[in-house]
N, C-alpha and C positions, 0 to 999 in steps of 0.2 A: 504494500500500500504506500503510493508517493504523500509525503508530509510539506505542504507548501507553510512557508517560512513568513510570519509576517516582516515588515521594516523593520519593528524595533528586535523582536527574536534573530531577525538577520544578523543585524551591527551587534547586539550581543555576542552572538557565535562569535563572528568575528575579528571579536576584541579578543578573544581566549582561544581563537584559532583552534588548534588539535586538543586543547588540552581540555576542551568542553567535557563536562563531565554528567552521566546523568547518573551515580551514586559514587560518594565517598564513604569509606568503611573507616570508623575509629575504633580501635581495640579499647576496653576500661579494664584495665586490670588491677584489680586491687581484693583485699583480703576477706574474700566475701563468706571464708571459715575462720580461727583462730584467734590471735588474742588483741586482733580489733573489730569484732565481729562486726558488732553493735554502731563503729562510727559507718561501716564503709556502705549500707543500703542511702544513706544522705549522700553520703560522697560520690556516689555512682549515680544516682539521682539527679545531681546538680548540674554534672558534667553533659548529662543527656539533656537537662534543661537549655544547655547551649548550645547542644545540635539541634535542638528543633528550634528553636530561636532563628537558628541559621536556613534549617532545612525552609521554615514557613515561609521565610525571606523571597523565598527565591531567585534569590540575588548568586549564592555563590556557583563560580566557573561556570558563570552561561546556565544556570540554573538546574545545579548535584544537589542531589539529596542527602540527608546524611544518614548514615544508620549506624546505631551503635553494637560494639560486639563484647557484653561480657564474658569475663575469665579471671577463675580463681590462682591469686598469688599466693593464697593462705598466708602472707605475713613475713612467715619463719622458716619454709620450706624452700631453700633453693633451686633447688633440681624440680620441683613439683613448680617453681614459679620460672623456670626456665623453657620446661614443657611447655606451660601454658600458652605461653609467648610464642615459642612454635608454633606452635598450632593457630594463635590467631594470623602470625605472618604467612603462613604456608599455605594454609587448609583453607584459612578467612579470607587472606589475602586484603588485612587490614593497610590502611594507605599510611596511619599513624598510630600510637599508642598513647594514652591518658594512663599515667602509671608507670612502675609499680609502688606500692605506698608505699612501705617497710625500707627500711635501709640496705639491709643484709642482700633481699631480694631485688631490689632493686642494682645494686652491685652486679648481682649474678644476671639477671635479663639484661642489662646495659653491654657485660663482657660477653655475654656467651650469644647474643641475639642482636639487639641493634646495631653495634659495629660488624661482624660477621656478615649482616643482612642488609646494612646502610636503612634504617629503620629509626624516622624519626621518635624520641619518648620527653614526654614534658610530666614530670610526677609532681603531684601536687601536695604530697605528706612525706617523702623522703628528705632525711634532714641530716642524717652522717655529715661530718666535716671531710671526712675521705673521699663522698665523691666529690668536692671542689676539684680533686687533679684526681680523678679518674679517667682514663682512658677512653676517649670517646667519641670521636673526628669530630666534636661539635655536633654531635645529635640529640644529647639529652642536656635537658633546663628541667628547671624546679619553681615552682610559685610557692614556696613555703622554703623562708630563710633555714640555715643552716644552724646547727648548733653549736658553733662558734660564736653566734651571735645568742641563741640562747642562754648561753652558759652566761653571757655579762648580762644578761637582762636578771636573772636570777640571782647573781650573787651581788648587785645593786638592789633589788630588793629587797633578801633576807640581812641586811646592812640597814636598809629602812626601817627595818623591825625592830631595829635593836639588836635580832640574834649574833653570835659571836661563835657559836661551835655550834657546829650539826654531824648527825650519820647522816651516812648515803648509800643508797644500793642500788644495785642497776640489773636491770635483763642481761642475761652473758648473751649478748652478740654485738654487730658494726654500731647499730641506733646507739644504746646503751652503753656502750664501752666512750667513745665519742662525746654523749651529751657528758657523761660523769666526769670524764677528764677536762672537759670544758668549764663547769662546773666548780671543778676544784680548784683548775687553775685561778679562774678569775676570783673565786672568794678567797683565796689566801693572796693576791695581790691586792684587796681593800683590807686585809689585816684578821681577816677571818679564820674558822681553823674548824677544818673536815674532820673529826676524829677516826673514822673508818669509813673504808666505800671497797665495798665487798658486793661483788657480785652473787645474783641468785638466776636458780633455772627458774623457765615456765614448764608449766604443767603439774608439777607438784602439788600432794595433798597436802602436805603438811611440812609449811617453814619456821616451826618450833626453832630449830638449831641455830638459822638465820637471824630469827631478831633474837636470839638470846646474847648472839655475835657483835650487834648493832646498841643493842641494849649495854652491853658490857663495856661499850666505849663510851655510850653517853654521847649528849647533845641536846640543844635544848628545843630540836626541831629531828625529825627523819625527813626526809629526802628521796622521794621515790622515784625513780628514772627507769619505771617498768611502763606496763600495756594495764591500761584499763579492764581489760575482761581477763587476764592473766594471772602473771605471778604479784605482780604490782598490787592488785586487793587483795591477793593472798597474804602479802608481808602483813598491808594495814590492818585487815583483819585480829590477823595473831598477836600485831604488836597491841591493840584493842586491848582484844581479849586477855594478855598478861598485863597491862599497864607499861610495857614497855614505853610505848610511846601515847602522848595524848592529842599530838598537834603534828599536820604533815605538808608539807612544801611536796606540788603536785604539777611536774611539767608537762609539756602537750600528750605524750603519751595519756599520760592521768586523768583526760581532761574527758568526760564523758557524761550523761545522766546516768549511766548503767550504773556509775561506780557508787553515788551517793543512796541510789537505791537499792543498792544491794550493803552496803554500810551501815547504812540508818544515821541516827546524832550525832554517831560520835564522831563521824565527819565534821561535824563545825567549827568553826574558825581555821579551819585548813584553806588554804589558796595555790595559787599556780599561775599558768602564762600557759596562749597557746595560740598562737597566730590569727591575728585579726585585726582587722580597722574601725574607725568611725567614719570615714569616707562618705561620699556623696552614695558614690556606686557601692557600697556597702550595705547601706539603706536601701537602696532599690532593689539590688538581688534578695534582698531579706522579704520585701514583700511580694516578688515575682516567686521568690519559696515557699513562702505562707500560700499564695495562691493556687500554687501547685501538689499544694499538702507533703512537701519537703521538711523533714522536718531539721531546721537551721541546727549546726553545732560543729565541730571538730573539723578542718579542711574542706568545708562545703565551700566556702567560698571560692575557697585555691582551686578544687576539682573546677568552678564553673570556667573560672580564666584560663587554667591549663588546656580546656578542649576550645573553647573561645579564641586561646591564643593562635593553637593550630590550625583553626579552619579561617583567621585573617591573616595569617602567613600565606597559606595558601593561595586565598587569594589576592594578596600582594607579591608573592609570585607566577600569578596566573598557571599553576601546574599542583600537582600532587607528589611532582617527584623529591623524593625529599633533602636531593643533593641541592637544589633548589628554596624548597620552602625554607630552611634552617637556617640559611645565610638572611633569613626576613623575620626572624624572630623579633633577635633584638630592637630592629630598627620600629616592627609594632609596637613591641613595646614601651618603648621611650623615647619616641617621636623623634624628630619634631615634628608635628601636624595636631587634627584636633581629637581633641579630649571625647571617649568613647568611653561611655560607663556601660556597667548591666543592665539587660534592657535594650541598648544600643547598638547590637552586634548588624541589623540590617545597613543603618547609618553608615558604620563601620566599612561596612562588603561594600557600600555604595559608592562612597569615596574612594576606596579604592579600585575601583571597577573602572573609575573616570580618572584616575592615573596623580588622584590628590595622595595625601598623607595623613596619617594618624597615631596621634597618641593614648595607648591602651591602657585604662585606668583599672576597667573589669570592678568586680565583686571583691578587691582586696587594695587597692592603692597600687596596682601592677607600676614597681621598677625593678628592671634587672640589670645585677652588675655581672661583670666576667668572673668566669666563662660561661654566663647563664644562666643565672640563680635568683631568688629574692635578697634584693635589700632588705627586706624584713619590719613589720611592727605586730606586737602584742597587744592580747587581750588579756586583762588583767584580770583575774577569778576566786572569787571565793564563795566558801560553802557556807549556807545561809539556811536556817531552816528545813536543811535536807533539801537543798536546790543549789545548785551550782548557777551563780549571779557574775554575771561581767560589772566590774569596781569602775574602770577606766582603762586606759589605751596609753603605750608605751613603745 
């Protein structure tokens, strides 16, 4: 059947020559089992909220549709989050990747799949200071700062508080190993003093040994640098339950409703940090999530800009190929052109379509520094009545 082309579908095409597309595939990989079970249904959510933003548009490459493809990284499982990857690039024959969350897993899909495969990955919860010089011709970026930069936001804090000595424990893997040493560094350069930072497994029934460990060094705060639905409520628990501990300093990992409901009170006056803005486009994706019965918390934002990011590369490179899009990251990102919040992603495809420019603000205050990362701000948190309440921004 012949398809006659109206003027303006014509000059469309056109404009995007061969590389017209009528679907783009986004892989969403992230830990849709293990010990972030609980944030990654929002996270996954949010990111698809920006492909159909895009898809509705019909604005991008001459008017592609997007479809999203998920796939479980489980978090913690390398080789099961390396597969997975596989399989979306081979079998899905996805064009990019949103993900993977986890640090460790992200490590191992970056090495063993996206350079291997020249396969763009923009993770929106991966925070390792390791991958800063990861190996990775420029294919993978991150919308959630590093924790390097975590580590001073926290030990400027727990300095605000007055505290002066804390335990600390960590998940034994890249995330955890990383945030803690970061962590340590910076509180003993404002004059602080870690008394112990002792790694713990996940999965564990029972971390009696652990905080008795944690307990015996003393501090007038714990410090947990675990997973939310993991070992991380496992310590707090225990430390509860013996009076080890009363009060706990809770990094993004931590940062969840799962954990205070499964705690009960004696979570309160605990707090933490976990990536987020008061932005304009802040505000907007928050009620474009309400709308959508999203429900907002832990990296939703980041997931929204991470797949947002990639489908306005794209079409600021008028292609899908990602030796291509990748070199158009940064320049979305951090213009010079105009200001694109959430919400605004047609705007976006539009302007760039007609060969203008733009500055990508997204659902998080999008800037990135080299080699493609978040410059980073926090959301301040504390436990309130058995609710986890954002204080202020940092």
């Amino acid at each position: 059947m012949k398809k006659i082309l109206t003027a303006a579908a014509l000059a469309a095409t056109m404009a995007f020559g061969a590389h017209a597309q009528t679907n783009v595939k986004l892989g969403v990989l992230l830990g849709y089992t293990g010990p972030i079970e609980s944030l990654t249904p929002a996270m996954a959510a949010s990111a698809e909220l920006a492909m159909k933003e895009v898809s509705d548009s019909g604005l991008l490459l001459g008017g592609a549709k997007v479809q999203p493809v998920r796939a479980d990284s489980t978090c913690i499982d390398a080789a099961a989050a390396t597969a997975a990857a596989e399989r979306l690039v081979t079998s899905e024959r996805v064009n990019a990747i949103v993900g993977a969350d986890c640090s460790g897993v992200t490590t191992a899909v970056v090495q063993n799949v996206a350079v291997p495969r020249g396969v763009l990955m923009i993770s929106p919860s991966a925070t390792s200071p390791a991958l800063t010089t990861v190996r990775d011709n420029g294919l993978f970026f991150r919308t959630a700062p590093s924790d390097a930069r975590q580590g001073e936001v926290i030990a400027e804090m727990l300095r605000e508080k007055g505290i002066r000595r804390a335990a600390l424990t960590f998940t034994n893997n890249d995330y955890g190993r990383g945030l803690a040493n970061s962590i340590q560094t910076n509180f003993e350069k404002l004059g602080g003093r870690i008394t112990i930072s002792a790694a713990h497994e996940d999965g564990k029934g029972d971390y009696t040994a652990e905080v008795a460990a944690l307990a015996a060094a003393g501090g007038d705060i714990l410090i947990v640098a675990g997973y939310v639905d993991q070992g991380g409520r496992g310590i707090i628990r225990t430390a509860l339950d013996t009076g080890a501990f009363s009060r706990f300093f809770l990094p993004d990992g931590m940062i969840g409703d799962s954990l205070p409901q499964a705690i009960g009170r004696g979570l309160n006056g605990s707090f933490g940090v976990a990536p987020g803005t008061d932005s304009p486009g802040g505000q907007r994706f928050e009620a474009l999530a309400k709308a959508a019965n999203i429900n907002v918390g832990p990296y939703t934002h980041q997931s929204y800009d991470a797949a947002a990011l990639i489908l306005l590369a794209m079409q600021a490179a008028k292609s899908t190929d990602p030796a291509k899009v990748k070199e158009k990251i940064m320049e979305v990102a951090n213009g010079p052109g105009e200001k694109i919040y959430a919400g605004e992603l047609a705007k976006g495809l539009k302007i760039l379509a007609e060969g203008g420019k733009i500055d990508y603000e997204g659902a998080s205050a999008v800037r990135l520094i080299e080699p493609g990362e978040s410059a980073g701000s926090y959301r301040v948190i504390e436990v309130r009545n058995g609710r986890m309440e954002t204080v202020g921004f940092r």
